[in-house]
C-alpha positions as CSV (number, residue, x, y, z in Angstrom):
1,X,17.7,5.6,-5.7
2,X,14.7,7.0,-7.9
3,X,14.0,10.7,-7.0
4,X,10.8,10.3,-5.6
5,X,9.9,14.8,-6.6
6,X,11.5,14.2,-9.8
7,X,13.4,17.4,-9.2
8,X,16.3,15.9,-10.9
9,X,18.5,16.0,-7.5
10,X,21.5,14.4,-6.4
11,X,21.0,10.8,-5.3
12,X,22.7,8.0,-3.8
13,X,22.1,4.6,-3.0
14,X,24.0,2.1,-1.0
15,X,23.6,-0.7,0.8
16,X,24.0,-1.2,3.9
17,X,26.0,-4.5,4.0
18,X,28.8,-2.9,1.7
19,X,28.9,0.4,2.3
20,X,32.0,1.7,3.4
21,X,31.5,1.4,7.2
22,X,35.7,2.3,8.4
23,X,34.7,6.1,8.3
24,X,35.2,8.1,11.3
25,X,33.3,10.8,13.0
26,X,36.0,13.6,12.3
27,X,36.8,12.1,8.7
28,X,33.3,13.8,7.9
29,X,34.2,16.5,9.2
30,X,32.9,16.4,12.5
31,X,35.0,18.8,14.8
32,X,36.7,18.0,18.0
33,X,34.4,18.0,20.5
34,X,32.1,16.7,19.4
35,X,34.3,13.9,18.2
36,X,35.4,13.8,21.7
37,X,31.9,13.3,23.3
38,X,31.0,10.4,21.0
39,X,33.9,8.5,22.1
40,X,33.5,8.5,25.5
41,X,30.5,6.6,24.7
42,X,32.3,4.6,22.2
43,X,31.4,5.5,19.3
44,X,34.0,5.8,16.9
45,X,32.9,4.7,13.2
46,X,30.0,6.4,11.6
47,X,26.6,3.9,10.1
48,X,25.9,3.7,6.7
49,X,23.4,6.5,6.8
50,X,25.7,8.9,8.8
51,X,28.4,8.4,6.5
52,X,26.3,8.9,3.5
53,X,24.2,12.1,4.6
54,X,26.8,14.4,7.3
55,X,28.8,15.7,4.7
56,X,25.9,17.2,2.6
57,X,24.1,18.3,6.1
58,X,27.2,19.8,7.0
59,X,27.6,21.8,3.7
60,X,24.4,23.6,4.2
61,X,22.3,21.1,1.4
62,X,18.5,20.3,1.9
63,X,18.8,16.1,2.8
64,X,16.5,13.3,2.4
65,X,17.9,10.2,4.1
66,X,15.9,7.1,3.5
67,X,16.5,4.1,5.9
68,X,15.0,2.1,8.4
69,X,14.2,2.6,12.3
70,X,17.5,2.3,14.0
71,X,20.0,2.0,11.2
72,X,21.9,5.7,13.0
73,X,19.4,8.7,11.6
74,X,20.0,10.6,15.0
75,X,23.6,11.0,14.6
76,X,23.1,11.2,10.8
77,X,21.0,14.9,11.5
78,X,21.8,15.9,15.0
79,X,25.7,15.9,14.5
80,X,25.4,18.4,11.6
81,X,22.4,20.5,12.9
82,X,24.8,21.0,16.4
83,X,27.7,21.8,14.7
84,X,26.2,24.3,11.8
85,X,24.4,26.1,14.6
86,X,27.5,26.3,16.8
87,X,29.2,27.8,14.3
88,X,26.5,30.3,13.5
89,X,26.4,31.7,17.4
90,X,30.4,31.4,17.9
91,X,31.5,35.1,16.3
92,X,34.7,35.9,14.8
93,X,37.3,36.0,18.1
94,X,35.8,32.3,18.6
95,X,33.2,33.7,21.5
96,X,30.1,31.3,21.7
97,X,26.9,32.7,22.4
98,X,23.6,30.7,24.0
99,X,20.2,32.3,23.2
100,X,18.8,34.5,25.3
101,X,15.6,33.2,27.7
102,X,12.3,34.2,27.3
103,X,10.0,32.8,24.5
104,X,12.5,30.3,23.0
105,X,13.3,31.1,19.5
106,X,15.7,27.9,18.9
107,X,17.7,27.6,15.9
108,X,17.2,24.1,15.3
109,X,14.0,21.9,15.8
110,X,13.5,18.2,15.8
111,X,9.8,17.1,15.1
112,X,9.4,14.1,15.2
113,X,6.0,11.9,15.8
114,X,6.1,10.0,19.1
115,X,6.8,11.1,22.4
116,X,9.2,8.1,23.3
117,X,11.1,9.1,20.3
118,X,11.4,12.5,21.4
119,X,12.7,11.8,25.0
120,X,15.2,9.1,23.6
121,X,16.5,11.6,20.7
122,X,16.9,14.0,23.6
123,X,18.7,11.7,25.7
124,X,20.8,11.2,22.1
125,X,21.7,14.7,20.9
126,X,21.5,16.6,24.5
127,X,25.0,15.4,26.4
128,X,26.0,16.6,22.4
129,X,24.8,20.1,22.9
130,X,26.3,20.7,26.1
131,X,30.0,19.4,24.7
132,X,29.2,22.4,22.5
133,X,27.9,25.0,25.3
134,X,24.4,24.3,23.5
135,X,21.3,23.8,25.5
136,X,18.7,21.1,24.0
137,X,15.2,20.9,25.1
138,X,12.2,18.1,24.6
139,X,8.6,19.1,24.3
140,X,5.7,16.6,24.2
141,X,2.3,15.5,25.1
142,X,1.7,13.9,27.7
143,X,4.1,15.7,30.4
144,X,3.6,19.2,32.3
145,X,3.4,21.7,29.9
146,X,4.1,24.6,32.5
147,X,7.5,22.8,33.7
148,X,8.1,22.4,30.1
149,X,7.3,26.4,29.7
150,X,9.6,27.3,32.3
151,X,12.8,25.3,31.0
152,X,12.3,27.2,27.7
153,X,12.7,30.6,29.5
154,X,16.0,29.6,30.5
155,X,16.7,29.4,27.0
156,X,17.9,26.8,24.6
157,X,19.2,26.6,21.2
158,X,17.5,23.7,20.0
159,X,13.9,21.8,20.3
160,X,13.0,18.0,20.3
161,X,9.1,18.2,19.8
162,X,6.2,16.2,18.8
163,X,3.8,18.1,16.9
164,X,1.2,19.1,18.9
165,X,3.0,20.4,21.6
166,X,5.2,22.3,19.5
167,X,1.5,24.4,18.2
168,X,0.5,24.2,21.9
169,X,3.6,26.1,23.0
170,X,3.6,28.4,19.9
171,X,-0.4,29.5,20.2
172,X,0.8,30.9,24.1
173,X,3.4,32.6,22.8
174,X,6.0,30.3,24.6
175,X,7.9,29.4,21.2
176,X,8.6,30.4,17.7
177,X,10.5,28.7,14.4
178,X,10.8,31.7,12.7
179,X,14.5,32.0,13.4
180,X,15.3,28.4,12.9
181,X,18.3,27.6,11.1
182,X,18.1,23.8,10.8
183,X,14.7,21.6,10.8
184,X,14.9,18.0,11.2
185,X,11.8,16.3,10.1
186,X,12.5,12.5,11.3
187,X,10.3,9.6,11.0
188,X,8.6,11.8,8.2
189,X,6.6,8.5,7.2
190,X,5.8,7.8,11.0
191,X,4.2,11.4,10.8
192,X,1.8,10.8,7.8
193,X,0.7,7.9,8.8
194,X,-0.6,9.6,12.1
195,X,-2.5,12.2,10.3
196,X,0.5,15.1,11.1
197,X,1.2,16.5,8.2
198,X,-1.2,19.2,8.6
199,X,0.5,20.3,11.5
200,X,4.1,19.6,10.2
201,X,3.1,22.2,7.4
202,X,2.2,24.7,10.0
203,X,5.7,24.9,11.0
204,X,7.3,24.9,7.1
205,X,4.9,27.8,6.3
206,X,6.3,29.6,9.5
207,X,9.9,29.0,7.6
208,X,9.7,32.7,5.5
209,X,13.9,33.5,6.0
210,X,16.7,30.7,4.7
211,X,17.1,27.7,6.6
212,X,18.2,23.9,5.7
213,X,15.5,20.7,6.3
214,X,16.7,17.3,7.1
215,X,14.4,15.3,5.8
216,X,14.9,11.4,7.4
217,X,11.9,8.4,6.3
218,X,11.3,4.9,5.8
219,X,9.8,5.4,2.6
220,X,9.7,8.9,0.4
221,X,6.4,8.4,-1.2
222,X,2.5,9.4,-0.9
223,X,2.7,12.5,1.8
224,X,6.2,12.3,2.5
225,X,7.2,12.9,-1.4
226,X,4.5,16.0,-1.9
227,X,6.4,17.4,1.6
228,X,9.5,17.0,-0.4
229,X,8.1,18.5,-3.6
230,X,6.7,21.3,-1.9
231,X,9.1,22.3,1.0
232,X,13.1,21.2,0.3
233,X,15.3,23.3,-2.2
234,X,16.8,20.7,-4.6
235,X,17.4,18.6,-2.4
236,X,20.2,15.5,-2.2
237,X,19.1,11.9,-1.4
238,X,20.8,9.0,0.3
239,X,19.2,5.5,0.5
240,X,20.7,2.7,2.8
241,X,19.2,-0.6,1.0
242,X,20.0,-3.8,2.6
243,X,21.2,-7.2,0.1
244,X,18.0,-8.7,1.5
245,X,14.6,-8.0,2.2
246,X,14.1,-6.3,5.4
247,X,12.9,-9.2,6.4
248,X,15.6,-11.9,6.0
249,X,17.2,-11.4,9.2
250,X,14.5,-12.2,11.3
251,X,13.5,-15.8,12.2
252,X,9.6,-15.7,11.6
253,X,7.5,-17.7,13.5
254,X,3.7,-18.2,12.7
255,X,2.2,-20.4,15.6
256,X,-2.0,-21.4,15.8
257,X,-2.7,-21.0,19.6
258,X,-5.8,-21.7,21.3
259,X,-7.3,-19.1,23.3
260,X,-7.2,-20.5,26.8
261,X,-3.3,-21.5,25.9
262,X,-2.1,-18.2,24.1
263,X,-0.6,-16.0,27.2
264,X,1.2,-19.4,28.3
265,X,2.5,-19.7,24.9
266,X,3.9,-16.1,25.2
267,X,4.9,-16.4,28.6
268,X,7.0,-19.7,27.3
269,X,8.6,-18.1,24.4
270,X,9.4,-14.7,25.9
271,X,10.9,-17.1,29.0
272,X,13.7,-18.5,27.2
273,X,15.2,-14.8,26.2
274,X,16.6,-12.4,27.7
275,X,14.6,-9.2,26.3
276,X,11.3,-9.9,24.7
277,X,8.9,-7.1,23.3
278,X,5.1,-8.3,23.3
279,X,2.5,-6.0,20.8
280,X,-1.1,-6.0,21.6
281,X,-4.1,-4.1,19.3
282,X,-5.1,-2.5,22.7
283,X,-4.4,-0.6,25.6
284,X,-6.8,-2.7,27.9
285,X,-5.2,-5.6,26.3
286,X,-1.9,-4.8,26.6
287,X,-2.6,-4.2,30.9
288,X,-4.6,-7.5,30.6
289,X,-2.1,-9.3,29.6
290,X,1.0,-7.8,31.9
291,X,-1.5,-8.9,34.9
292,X,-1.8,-12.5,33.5
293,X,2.2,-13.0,32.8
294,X,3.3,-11.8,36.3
295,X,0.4,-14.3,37.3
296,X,2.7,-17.2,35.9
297,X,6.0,-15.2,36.7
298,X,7.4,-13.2,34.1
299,X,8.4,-9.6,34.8
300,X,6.6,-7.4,32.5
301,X,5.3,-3.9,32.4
302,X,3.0,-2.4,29.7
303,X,3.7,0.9,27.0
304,X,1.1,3.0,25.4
305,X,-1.0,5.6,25.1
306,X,-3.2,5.9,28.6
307,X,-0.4,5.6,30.6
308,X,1.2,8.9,32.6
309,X,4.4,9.8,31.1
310,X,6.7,8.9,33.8
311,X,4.9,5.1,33.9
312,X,5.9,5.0,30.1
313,X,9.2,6.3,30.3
314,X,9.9,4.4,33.8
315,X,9.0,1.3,31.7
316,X,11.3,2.2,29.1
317,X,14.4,2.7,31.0
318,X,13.8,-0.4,33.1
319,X,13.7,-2.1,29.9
320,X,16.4,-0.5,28.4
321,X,18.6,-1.1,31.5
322,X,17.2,-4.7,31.3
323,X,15.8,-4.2,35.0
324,X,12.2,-5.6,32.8
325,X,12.6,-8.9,31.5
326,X,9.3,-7.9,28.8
327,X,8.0,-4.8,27.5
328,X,3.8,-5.1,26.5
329,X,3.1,-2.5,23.8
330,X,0.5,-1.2,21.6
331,X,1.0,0.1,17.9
332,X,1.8,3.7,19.4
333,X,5.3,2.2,20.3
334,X,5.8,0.1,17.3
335,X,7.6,3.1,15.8
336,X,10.1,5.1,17.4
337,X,11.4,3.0,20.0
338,X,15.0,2.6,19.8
339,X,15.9,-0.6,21.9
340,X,19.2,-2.6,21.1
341,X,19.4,-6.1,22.3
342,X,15.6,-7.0,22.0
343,X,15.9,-10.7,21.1
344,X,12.4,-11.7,21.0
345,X,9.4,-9.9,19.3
346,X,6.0,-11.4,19.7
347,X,2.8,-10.2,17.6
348,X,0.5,-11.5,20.7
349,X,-2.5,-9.7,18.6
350,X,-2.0,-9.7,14.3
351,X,-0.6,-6.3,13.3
352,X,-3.1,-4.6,10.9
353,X,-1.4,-5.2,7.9
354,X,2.5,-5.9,6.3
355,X,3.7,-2.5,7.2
356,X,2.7,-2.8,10.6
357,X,4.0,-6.2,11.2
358,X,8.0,-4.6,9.7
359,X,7.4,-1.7,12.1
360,X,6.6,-4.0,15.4
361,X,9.1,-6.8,14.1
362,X,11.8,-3.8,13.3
363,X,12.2,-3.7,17.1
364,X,14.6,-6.9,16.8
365,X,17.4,-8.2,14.5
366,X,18.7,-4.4,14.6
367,X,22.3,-3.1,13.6
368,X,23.0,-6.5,11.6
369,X,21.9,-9.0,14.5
370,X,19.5,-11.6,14.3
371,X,16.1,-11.8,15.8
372,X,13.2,-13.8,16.1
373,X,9.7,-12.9,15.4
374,X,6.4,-14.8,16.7
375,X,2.8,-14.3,15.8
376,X,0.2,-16.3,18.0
377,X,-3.2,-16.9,16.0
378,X,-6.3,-17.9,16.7
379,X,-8.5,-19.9,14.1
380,X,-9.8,-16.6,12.9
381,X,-6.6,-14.9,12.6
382,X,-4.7,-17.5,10.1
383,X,-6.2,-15.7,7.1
384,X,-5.4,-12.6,7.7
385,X,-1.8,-13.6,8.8
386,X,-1.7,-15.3,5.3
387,X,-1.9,-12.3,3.5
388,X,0.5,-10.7,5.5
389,X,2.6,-13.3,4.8
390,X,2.1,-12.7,0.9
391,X,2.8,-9.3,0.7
392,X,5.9,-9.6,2.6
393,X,6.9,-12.2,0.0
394,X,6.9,-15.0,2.9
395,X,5.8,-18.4,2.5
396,X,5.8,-20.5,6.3
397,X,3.8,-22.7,7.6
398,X,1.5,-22.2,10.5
399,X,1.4,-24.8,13.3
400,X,-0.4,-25.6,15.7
401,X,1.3,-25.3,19.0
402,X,1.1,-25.6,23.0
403,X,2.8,-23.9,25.6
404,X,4.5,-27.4,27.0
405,X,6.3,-28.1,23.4
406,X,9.5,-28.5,23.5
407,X,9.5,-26.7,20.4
408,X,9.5,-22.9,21.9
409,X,12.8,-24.0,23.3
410,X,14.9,-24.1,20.0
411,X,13.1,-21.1,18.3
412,X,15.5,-19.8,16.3
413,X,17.2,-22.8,14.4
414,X,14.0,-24.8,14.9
415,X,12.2,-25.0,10.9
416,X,8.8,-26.4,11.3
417,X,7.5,-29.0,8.8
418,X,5.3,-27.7,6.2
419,X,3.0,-30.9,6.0
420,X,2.1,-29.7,9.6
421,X,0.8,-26.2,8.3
422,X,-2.8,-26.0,9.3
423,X,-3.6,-24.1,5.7
């Protein structure tokens, strides 16, 4: 890939389709227990990106790991970070040594934008930690922040944070990065987008003594690029590409509903699945419409911002666990959310523009599957779904349809008929 800092780095670029995929966990160098804890949960055979980045995390190198929303970044960072900072508090007759409690002073820190992301890289890299004797801990918004105070007095050796929080916790005195190790910026993109870089930099400038970053994105441009300029020392970059657009593995939908029709429409499509994930522009929407599909009996609950924490995670395991037939978000959850087996994604309000629409429709056809994607649009919507369409490089028709066609059915080898496109 092109060096986005022009630092003249190492870089790598592979795709994901070809790339060497036989690798093992310990064949990178991943040692034994942690090996050991990764198969009981089956996991075997490293992702493209893990096998590309672990190697260079694990030597000590400054990484940036381009790739999409669930292609593996967890493992590709956390397996590293938990084994180079093992092996710094384990001293020479083996002997490993937790932190002491108090204000936690963690080696390694996660920031990462979302608070969904942070509880389900938590729920990722903590069982990890304790194979190692490691204690990891999860700060964000949103959740008690004195329960969250006293956990960290017990001591931990590694922090899952959202931004704010973190600052929160370090202005009371409660926790400091100055003796981190290993920093794990993931989602970096995520974290530009929602205005965090300010804070992100308040922990880098905190960073005085050696450490290693872990830099993990979508893209490596605008913010993300002068972070990397800035902040990494010559750092190496991996890239998983895919053959095809990052598109092509969805089945794209673009359906002209009418308003009195459109939640019957949803309720139809998301009917014939057995996971569907709704997006809506609002919060008050996204409730709205939770209330009008139980009305014509589909299971949902809704995702976002308002909510306590517990409702939100409650809604996310039930989903998960596929006790919740359909998941209502808003754009807060478009990114971060790290679902397998959602077969159905449904834009029930137009995403604001093409990036949006790849982070909602992301949520399906992950690790090589297949999804499909549906957008429901009103007469006033079609144009701006157009251009969405355009800068995706997409050209399908938009139909007209009704919650009785037979149509919603086959989605997924049905091909509507251009002539019937209402542009």
């Amino acid at each position: 890939m092109t060096n986005p800092s022009g630092q003249g780095a190492d870089t790598s670029t592979m795709t994901a389709d070809t790339y060497e995929t036989t690798r093992t966990f310990e064949s990178l160098g991943i040692i034994a227990p942690l090996v050991q804890a990764l198969a009981k949960d089956g996991i075997t055979v490293a992702f493209p990106i893990q096998s590309m980045t672990i190697e260079d995390a694990l030597a000590g190198r400054d990484v940036c790991g381009k790739a999409k929303t669930g292609s593996g970044k967890t493992l590709g960072f956390g397996l590293p970070m938990l084994q180079r900072i093992a092996e710094k508090l384990t001293d020479a007759n083996g002997t490993f040594h937790q932190l002491a409690g108090g204000p936690a002073k963690p080696k390694g820190l996660v920031l990462l934008p979302t608070r969904e992301l942070a509880v389900q890289v938590h729920d990722v890299l903590g069982p990890l930690a304790e194979a190692l004797g490691m204690r990891a801990v999860a700060v964000y918004g949103g959740a008690d922040i004195e329960k969250q105070i006293s956990t960290l007095k017990k001591g931990c050796e590694i922090i899952i944070a959202t931004p704010g929080r973190l600052i929160d916790l370090g202005d009371r005195g409660e926790l400091g990065v100055e003796d981190l190790d290993v920093l794990v910026l993931d989602e970096a993109d995520r974290m530009a987008d929602m205005g965090f870089m300010p804070q992100v930099e308040w922990v880098l400038r905190r960073l005085t003594g050696p450490h290693q970053t872990l830099l993990f994105s979508a893209t490596l441009d605008g913010a993300v690029d002068r972070l990397v300029s800035r902040y990494l020392t010559d750092p190496v970059f991996h890239e998983v590409q895919s053959d095809t657009q990052t598109v092509a593995k969805m089945v794209h939908y673009f359906f002209n509903v009418h308003q009195m029709d459109k939640t019957k429409v949803a309720a139809a499509i998301v009917s014939n699945y057995d996971k569907g994930l709704i997006f809506c522009r609002t919060k008050r929407g996204a409730d709205r419409l939770v209330e009008d599909l139980g009305k014509l009996g589909v299971n949902a609950a809704a995702i976002h911002g308002d909510l306590r924490q517990q409702q939100r995670e409650r809604a996310l395991a039930d989903f998960t666990g596929n006790k919740l037939h359909v998941l209502v978000a808003t754009d807060v959850a478009a990114r971060g959310l790290h679902i397998d087996g959602v077969d159905v994604v449904v834009h029930f309000d137009p995403p604001e523009d093409q990036k949006a629409y790849l982070h909602r429709s992301g949520r399906t056809a992950r690790a090589g599957t297949e999804g499909v994607v549906v957008s429901l649009l009103l007469w006033n919507q079609i144009v701006e779904a157009s251009v969405i369409q355009k800068r995706l490089e997409l050209k399908l028709p938009v139909v007209e349809i009704f919650s009785n066609s037979p149509h919603l059915k086959e989605l997924g080898s049905w091909q509507p008929d251009p002539k019937d496109s209402v542009l």
